[in-house]
Kinemage of the C-alpha trace (Angstrom):
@kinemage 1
@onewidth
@group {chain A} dominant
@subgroup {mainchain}
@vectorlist {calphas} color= white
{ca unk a 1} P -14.191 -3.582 -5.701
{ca unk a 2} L -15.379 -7.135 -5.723
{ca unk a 3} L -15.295 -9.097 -2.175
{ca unk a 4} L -13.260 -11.545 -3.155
{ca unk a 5} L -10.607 -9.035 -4.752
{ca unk a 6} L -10.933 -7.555 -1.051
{ca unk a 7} L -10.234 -11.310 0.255
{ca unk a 8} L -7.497 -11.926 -1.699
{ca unk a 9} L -5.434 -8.628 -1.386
{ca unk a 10} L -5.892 -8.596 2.855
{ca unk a 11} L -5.198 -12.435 2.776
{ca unk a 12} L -1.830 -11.422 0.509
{ca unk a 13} L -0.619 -8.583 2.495
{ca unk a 14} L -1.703 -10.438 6.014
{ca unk a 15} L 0.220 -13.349 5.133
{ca unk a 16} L 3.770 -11.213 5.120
{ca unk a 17} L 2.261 -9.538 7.951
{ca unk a 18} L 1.986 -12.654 10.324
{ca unk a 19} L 5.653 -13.364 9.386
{ca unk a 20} L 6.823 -10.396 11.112
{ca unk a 21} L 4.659 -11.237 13.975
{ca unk a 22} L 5.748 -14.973 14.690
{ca unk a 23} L 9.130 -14.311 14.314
{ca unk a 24} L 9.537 -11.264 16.734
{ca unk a 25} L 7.591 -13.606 19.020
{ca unk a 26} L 9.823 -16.521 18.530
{ca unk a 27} L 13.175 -14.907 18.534
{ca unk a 28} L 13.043 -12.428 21.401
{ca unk a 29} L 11.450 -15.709 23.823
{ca unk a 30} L 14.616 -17.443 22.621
{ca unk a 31} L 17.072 -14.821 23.308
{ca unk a 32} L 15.243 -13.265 26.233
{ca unk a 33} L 15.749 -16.755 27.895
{ca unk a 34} L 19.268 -16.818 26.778
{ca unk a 35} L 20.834 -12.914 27.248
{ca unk a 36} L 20.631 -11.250 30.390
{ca unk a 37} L 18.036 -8.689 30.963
{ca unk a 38} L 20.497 -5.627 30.042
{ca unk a 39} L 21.851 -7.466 27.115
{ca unk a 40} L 18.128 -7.897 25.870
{ca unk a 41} L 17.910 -3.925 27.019
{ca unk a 42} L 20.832 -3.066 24.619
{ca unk a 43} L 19.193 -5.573 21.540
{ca unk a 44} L 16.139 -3.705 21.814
{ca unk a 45} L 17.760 -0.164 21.699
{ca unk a 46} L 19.829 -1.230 18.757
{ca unk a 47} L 16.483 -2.052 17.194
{ca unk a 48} L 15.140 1.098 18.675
{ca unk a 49} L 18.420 2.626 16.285
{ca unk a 50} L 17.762 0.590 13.109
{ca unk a 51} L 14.201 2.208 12.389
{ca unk a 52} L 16.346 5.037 12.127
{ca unk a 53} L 18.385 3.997 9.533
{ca unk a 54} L 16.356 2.492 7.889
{ca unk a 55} L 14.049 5.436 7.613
{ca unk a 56} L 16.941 7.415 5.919
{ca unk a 57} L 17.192 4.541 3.384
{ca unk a 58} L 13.652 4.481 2.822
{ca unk a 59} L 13.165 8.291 1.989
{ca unk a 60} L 9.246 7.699 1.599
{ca unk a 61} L 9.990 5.004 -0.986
{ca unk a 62} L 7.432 2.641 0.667
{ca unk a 63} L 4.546 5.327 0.058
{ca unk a 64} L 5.519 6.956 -3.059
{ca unk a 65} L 6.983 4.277 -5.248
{ca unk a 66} L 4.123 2.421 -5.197
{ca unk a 67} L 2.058 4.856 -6.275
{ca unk a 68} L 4.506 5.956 -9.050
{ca unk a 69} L 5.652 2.534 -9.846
{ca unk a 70} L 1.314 1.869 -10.703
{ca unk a 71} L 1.299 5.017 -12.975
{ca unk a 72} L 4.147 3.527 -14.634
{ca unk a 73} L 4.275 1.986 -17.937
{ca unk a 74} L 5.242 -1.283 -18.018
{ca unk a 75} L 8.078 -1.224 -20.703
{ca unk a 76} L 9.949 1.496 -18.333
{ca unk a 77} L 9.084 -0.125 -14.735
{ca unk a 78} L 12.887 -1.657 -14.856
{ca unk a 79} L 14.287 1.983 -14.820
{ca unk a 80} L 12.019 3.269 -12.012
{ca unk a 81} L 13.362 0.038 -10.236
{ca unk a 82} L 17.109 1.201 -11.073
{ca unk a 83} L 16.607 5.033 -10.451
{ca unk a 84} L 14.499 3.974 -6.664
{ca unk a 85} L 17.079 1.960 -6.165
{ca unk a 86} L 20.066 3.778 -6.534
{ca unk a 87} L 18.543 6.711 -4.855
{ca unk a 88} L 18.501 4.026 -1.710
{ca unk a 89} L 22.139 2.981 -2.323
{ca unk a 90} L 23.163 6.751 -2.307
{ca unk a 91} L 21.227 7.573 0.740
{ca unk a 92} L 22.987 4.417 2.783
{ca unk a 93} L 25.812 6.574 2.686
{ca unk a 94} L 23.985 9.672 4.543
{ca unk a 95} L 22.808 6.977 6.937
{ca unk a 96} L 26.053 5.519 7.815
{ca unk a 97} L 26.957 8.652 8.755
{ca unk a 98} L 23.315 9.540 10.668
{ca unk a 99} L 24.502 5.844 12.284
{ca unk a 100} L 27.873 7.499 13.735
{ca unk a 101} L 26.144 10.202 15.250
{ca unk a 102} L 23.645 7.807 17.069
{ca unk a 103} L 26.584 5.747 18.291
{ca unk a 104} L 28.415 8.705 20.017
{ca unk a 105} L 24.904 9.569 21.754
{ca unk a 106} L 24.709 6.155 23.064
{ca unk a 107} L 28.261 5.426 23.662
{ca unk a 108} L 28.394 4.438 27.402
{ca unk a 109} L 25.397 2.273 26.511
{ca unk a 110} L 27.521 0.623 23.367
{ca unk a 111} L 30.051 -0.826 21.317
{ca unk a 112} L 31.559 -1.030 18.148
{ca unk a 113} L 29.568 -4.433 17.417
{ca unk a 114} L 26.667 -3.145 18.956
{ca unk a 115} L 26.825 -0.100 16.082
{ca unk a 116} L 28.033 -2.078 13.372
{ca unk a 117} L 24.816 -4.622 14.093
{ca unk a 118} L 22.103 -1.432 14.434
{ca unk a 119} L 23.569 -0.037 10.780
{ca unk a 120} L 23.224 -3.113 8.501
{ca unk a 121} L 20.508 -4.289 10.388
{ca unk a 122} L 18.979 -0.746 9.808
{ca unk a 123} L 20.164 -0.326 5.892
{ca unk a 124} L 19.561 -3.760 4.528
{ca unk a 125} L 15.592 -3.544 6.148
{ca unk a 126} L 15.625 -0.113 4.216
{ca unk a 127} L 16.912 -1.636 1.116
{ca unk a 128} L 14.576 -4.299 0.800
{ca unk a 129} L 12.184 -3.260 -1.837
{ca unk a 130} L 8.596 -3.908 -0.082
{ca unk a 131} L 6.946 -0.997 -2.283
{ca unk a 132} L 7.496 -3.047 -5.108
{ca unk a 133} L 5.903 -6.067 -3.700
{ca unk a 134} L 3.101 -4.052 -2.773
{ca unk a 135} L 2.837 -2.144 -5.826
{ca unk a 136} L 2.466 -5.316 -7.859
{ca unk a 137} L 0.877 -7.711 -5.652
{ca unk a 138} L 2.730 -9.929 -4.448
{ca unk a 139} L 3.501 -9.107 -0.829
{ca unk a 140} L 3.021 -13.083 -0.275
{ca unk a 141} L 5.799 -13.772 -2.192
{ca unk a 142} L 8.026 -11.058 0.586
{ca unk a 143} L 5.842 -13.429 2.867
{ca unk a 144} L 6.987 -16.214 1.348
{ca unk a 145} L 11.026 -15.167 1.485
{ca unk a 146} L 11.206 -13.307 4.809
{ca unk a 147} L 9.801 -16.677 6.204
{ca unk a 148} L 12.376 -19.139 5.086
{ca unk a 149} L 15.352 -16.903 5.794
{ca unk a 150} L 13.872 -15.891 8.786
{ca unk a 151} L 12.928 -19.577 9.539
{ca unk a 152} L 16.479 -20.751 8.418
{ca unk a 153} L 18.420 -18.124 10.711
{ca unk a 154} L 16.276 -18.650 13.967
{ca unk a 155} L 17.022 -22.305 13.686
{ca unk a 156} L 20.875 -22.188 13.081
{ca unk a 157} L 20.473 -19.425 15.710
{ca unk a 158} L 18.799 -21.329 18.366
{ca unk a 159} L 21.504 -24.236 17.709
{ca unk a 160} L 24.819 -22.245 17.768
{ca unk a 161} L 23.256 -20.757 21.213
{ca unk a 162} L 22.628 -23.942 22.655
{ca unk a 163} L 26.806 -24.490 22.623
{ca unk a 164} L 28.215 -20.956 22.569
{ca unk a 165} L 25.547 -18.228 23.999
{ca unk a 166} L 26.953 -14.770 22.812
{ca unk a 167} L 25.275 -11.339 22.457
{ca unk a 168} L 27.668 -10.994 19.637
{ca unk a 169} L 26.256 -14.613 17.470
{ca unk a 170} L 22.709 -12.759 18.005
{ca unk a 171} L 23.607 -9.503 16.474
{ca unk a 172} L 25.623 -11.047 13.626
{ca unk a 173} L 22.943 -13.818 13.173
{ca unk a 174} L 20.171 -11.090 12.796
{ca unk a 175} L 22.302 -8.990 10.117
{ca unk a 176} L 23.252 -11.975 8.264
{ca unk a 177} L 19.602 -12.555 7.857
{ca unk a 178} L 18.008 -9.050 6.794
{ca unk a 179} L 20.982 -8.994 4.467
{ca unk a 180} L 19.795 -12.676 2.687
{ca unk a 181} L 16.225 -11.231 2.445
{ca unk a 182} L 17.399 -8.247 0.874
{ca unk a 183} L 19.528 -10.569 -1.884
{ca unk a 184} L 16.794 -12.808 -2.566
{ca unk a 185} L 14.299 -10.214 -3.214
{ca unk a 186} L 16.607 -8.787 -5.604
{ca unk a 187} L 16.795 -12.382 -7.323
{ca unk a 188} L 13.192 -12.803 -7.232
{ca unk a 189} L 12.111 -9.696 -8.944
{ca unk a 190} L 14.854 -9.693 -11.513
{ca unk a 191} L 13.124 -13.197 -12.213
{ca unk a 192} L 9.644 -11.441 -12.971
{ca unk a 193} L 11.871 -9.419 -15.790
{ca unk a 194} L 12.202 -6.101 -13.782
{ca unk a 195} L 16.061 -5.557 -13.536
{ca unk a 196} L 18.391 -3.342 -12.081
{ca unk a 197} L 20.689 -1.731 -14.312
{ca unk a 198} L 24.546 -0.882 -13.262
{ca unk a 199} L 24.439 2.514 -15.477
{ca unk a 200} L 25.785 5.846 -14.923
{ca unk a 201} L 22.528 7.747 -13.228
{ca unk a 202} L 22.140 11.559 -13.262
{ca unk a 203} L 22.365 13.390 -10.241
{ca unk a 204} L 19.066 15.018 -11.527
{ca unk a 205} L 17.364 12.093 -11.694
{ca unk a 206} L 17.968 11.061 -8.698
{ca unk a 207} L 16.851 14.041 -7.047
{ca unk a 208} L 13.864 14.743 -8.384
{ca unk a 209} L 13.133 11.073 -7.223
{ca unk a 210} L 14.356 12.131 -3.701
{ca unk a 211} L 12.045 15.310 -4.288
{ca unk a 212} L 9.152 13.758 -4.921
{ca unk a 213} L 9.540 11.096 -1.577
{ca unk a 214} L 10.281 14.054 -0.030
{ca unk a 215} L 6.974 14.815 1.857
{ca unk a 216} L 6.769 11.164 2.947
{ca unk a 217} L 9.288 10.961 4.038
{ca unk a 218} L 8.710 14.450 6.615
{ca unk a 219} L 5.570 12.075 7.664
{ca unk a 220} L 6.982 9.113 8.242
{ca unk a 221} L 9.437 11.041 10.154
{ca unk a 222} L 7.052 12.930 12.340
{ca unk a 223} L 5.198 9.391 12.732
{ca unk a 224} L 8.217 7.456 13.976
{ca unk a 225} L 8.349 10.485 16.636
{ca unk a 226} L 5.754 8.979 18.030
{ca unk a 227} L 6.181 5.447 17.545
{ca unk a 228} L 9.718 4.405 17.724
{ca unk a 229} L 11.643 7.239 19.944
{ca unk a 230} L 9.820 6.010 23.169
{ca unk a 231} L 12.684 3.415 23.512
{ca unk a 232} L 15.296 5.979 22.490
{ca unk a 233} L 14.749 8.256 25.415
{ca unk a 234} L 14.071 5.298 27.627
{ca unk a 235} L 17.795 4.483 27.231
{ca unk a 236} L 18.969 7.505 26.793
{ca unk a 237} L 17.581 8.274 30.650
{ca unk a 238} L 16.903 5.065 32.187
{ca unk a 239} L 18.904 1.825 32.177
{ca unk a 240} L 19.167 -1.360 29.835
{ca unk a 241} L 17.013 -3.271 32.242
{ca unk a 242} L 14.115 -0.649 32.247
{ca unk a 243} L 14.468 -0.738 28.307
{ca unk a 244} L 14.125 -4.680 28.507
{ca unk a 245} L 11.086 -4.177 30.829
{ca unk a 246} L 9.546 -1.368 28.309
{ca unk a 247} L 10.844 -3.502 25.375
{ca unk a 248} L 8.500 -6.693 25.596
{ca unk a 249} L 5.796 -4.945 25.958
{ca unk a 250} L 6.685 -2.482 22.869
{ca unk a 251} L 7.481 -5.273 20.643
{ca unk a 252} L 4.196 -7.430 21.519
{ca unk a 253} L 1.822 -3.970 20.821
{ca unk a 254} L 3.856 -3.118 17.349
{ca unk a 255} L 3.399 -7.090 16.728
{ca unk a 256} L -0.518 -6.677 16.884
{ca unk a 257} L -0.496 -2.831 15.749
{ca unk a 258} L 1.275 -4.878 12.349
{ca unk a 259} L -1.063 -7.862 12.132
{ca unk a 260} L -4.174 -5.030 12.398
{ca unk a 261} L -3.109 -2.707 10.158
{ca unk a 262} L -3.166 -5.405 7.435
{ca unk a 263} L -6.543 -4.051 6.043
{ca unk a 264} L -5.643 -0.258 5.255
{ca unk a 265} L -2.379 -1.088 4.264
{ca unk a 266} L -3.813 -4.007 1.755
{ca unk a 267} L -6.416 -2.144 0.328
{ca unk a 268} L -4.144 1.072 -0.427
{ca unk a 269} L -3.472 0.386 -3.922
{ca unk a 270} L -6.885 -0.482 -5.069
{ca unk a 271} L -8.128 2.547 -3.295
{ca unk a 272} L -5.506 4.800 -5.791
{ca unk a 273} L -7.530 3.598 -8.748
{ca unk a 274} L -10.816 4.744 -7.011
{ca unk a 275} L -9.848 8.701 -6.779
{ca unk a 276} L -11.867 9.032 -9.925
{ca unk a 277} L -14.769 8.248 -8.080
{ca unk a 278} L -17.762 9.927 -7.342
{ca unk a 279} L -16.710 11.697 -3.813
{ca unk a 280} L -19.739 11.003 -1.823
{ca unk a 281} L -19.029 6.995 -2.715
{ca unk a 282} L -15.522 7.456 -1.797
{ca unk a 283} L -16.449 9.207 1.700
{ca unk a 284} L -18.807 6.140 2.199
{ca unk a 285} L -16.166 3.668 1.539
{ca unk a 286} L -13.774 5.675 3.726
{ca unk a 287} L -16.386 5.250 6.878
{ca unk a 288} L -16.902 1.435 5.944
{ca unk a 289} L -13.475 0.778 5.881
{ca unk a 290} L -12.903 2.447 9.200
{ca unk a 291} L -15.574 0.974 10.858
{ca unk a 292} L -14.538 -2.998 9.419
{ca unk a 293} L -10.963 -2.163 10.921
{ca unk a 294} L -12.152 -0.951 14.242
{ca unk a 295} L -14.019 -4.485 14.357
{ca unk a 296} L -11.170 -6.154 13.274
{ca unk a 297} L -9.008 -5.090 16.087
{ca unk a 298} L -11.432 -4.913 19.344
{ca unk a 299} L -11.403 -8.761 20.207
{ca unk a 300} L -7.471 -9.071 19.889
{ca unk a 301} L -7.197 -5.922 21.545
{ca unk a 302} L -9.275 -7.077 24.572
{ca unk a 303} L -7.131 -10.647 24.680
{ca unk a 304} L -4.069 -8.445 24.448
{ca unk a 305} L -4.883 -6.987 27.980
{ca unk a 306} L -6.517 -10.390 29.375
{ca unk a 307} L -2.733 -12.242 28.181
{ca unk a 308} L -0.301 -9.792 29.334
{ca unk a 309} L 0.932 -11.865 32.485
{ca unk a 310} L 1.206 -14.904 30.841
{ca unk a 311} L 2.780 -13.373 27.817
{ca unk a 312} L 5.308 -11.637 29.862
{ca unk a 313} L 6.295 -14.649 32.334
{ca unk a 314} L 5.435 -17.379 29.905
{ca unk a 315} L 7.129 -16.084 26.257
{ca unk a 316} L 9.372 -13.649 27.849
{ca unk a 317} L 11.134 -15.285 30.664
{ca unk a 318} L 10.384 -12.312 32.248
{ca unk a 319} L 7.975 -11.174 35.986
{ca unk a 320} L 4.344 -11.318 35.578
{ca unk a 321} L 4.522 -8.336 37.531
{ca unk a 322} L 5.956 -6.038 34.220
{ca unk a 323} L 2.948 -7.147 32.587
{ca unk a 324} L 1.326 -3.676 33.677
{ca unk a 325} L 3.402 -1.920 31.059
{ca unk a 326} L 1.830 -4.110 28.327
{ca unk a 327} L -1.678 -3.288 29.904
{ca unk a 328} L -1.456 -0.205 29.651
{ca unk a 329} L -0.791 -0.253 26.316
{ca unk a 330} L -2.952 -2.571 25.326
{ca unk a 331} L -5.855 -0.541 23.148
{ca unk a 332} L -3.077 1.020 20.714
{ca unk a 333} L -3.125 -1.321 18.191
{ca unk a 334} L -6.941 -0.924 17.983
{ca unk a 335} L -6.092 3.268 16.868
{ca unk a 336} L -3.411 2.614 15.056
{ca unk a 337} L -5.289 0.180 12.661
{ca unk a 338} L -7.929 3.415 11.899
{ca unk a 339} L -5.260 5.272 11.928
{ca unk a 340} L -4.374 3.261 8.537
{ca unk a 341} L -7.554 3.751 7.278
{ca unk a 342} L -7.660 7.682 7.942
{ca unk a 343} L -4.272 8.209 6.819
{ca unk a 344} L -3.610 6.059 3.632
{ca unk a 345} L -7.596 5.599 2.062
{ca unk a 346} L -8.302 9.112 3.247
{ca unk a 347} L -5.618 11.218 2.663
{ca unk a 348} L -2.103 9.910 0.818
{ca unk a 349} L -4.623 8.168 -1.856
{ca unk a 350} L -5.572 11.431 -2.841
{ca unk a 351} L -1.897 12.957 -2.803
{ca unk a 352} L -2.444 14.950 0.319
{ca unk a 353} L 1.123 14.304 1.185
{ca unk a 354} L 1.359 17.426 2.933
{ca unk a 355} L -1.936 17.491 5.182
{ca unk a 356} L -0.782 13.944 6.334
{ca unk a 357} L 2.538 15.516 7.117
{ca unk a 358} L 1.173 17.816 8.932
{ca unk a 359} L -1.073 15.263 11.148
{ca unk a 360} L 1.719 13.453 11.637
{ca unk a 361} L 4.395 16.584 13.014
{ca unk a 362} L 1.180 17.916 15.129
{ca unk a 363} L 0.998 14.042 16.798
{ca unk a 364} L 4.464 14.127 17.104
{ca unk a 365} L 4.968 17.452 18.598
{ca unk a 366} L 2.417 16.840 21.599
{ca unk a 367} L 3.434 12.779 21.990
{ca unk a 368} L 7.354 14.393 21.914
{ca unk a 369} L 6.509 16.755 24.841
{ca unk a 370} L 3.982 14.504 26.742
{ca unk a 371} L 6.861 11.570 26.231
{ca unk a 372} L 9.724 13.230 27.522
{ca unk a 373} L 7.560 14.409 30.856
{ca unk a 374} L 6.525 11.242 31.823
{ca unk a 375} L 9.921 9.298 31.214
{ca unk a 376} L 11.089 11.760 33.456
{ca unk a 377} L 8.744 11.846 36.300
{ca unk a 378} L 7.161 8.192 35.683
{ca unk a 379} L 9.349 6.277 34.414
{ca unk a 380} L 8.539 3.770 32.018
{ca unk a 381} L 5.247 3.763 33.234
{ca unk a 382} L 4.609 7.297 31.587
{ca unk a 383} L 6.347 5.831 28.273
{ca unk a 384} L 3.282 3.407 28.241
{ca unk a 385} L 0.776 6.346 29.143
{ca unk a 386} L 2.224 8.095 26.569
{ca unk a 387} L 2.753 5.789 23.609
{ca unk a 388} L -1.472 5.609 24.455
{ca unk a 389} L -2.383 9.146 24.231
{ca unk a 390} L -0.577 9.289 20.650
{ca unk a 391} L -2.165 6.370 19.407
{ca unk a 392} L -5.616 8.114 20.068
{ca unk a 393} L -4.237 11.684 19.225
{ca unk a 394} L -2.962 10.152 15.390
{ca unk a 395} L -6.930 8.728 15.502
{ca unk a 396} L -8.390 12.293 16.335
{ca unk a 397} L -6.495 14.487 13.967
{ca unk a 398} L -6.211 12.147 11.098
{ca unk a 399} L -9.850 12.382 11.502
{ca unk a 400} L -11.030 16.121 11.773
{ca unk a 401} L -8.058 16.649 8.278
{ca unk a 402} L -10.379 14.129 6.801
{ca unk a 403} L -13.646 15.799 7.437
{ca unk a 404} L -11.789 19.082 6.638
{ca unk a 405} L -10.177 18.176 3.432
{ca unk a 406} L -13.710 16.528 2.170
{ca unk a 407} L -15.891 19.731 2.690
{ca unk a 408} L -13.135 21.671 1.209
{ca unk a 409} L -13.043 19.913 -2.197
{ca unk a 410} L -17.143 19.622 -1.589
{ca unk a 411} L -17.034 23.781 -1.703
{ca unk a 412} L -14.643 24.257 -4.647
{ca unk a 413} L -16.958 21.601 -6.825
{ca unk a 414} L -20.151 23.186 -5.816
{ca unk a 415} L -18.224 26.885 -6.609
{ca unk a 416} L -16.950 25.578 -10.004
{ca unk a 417} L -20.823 24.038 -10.530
């Protein structure tokens, strides 16, 4: 692949990347300076909630489609759009009720708005089609979109708080706003001639799409374990305030962990057309491309732990003295971005959909047990030790499948030789 091809596609998929780091940043100073510390407890555990839905929605669609929607001919790319699509529309109905179930878990910690705001906030980011964006290069154009809307609501947002400051405006503000996203996408990509068709789909269709996400969607399940139930338990067992506390520091790691993971996540579709490849070039490019992201992420990493007081006190309205959580937590970002690397160039490239899965449940299995532990004998200090450890674990076994996988298929060439 040609440098500047390697430029251009991180520079594309960075730029809707940084949007969904400035505007966490901006938004959560403005209400974290407006709410009170359990109300920003509860906004974070609704978010905590939303990943869920959203995963339901998904169903893998943001690995798989792209891959299928590449190997698709061009004349029939507006009826993979329908068929993805409806398969989403159905499954927002299993997630509504997944949604109830949440609520009922959580119901001395919520209301009815509070539920209503985690399930469209959830669906709608599900909805929007990112894999196709991806899948035909133009994840600047999401950029572009997600930046005015989200532009647009933060400053009608930050207005209507300055004369009426309600929980409730920031909940509705925030669904109001993934829903426009979602609309204008649709507008946007019916405008580059791929359309979604109201037709009668069949039931088959639908779930062999669903069957063929399937094993994706097991991963991404076993990785959100790891990465998003942290703040679930911490409410479940601890109070709003201590989910606040845990909160900032959460969203400023999964901020960076976003902005660094730019490079695998770029690069994935140009590294589908490379399978074809001799294997001992593809290994190579595998170990460059972990080595340029682990480069990539040291420095902000390191200014990550310098900044934590001020970003706490400073951006978060919140004591310098929390800043410990973020500390601790810190390096993350720095594994998850090989992570990226190990996980999408070395394994789901090559359709091991499966092996990743199984990475992913062994991660989640031992982060799971460790998490649980520490909540309950450290508090939200062992949520930070333990959000660590399975940032390194994901490293270490993505890792060792890799080198396993490779001198399998080295074997079975050298046996068919």
């Amino acid at each position: 692949m040609k440098q500047n091809s390697i430029v251009t596609a991180v520079t594309k998929f960075l730029s809707y990347r940084i949007v969904n780091l400035l505007f966490p940043f901006l938004s959560i100073s403005l209400i974290s300076n407006k709410l009170t510390i359990d109300n920003l407890g509860v906004f974070f555990l609704c978010q905590g909630l939303s990943i869920w839905v959203a995963l339901v929605v998904d169903f893998g669609f943001i690995r798989h489609a792209v891959v299928a929607y590449k190997q698709t001919i061009r004349k029939k790319r507006s009826i993979f759009f329908t068929n993805v699509l409806s398969s989403q529309i159905i499954l927002t109905f299993l997630a509504t009720a997944f949604a109830v179930i949440l609520y009922f878990l959580y119901a001395d910690k919520l209301n009815i708005y509070d539920f209503l705001f985690f399930l469209t906030y959830g669906a709608f980011n599900g909805l929007v089609p990112k894999w196709y964006f991806q899948a035909s290069g133009n994840m600047h154009r999401l950029a572009l979109i997600e930046c005015i809307v989200r532009l647009s609501f933060f400053l009608g947002l930050l207005g209507v708080l300055h004369f009426y400051n309600s929980f409730l405006i920031v909940e509705l503000f925030y669904s109001l706003m993934v829903i426009s996203i979602f609309a204008i996408s649709i507008i946007f990509i019916a405008n580059k001639g791929i359309h979604f068709k109201v037709t009668l789909i069949k039931l088959s269709e639908i779930k062999a799409y669903l069957a063929d996400s399937l094993a994706v969607f097991y991963s991404r399940i076993a990785g959100n374990i790891y990465l998003n139930l942290n703040i679930l338990v911490i409410g479940y067992v601890l109070t709003p305030k201590e989910v606040a506390i845990y909160g900032v520091a959460e969203k400023v790691v999964k901020a960076m962990s976003t902005i660094l993971t730019s490079f695998g996540e770029a690069l994935f579709p140009t590294i589908i057309k490379k399978q074809s490849s001799d294997s001992f070039k593809l290994k190579a490019l595998l170990l460059k491309n972990s080595l340029i992201a682990s480069l990539i992420s040291i420095v902000p990493c390191i200014l990550l732990f310098l900044l934590a007081a001020p970003i706490y006190s400073i951006l978060f309205n919140s004591p310098s003295e929390n800043a410990y959580v973020l500390k601790l937590m810190a390096l993350s970002p720095l594994f998850y971005s090989i992570s990226s690397v190990l996980s999408l160039h070395g394994l789901v490239s090559r359709g091991l959909y499966k092996v990743e899965f199984h990475c992913q449940v062994f991660v989640a299995l031992v982060g799971f047990c460790t998490l649980y532990v520490a909540i309950i004998y450290f508090g939200i200090t062992g949520a930070a030790y333990s959000y660590l450890l399975a940032s390194f674990l994901s490293v270490l076994v993505l890792l060792v499948a890799n080198v396993i996988t490779r001198k399998a298929r080295t074997s079975t060439l050298e046996t068919v030789d």
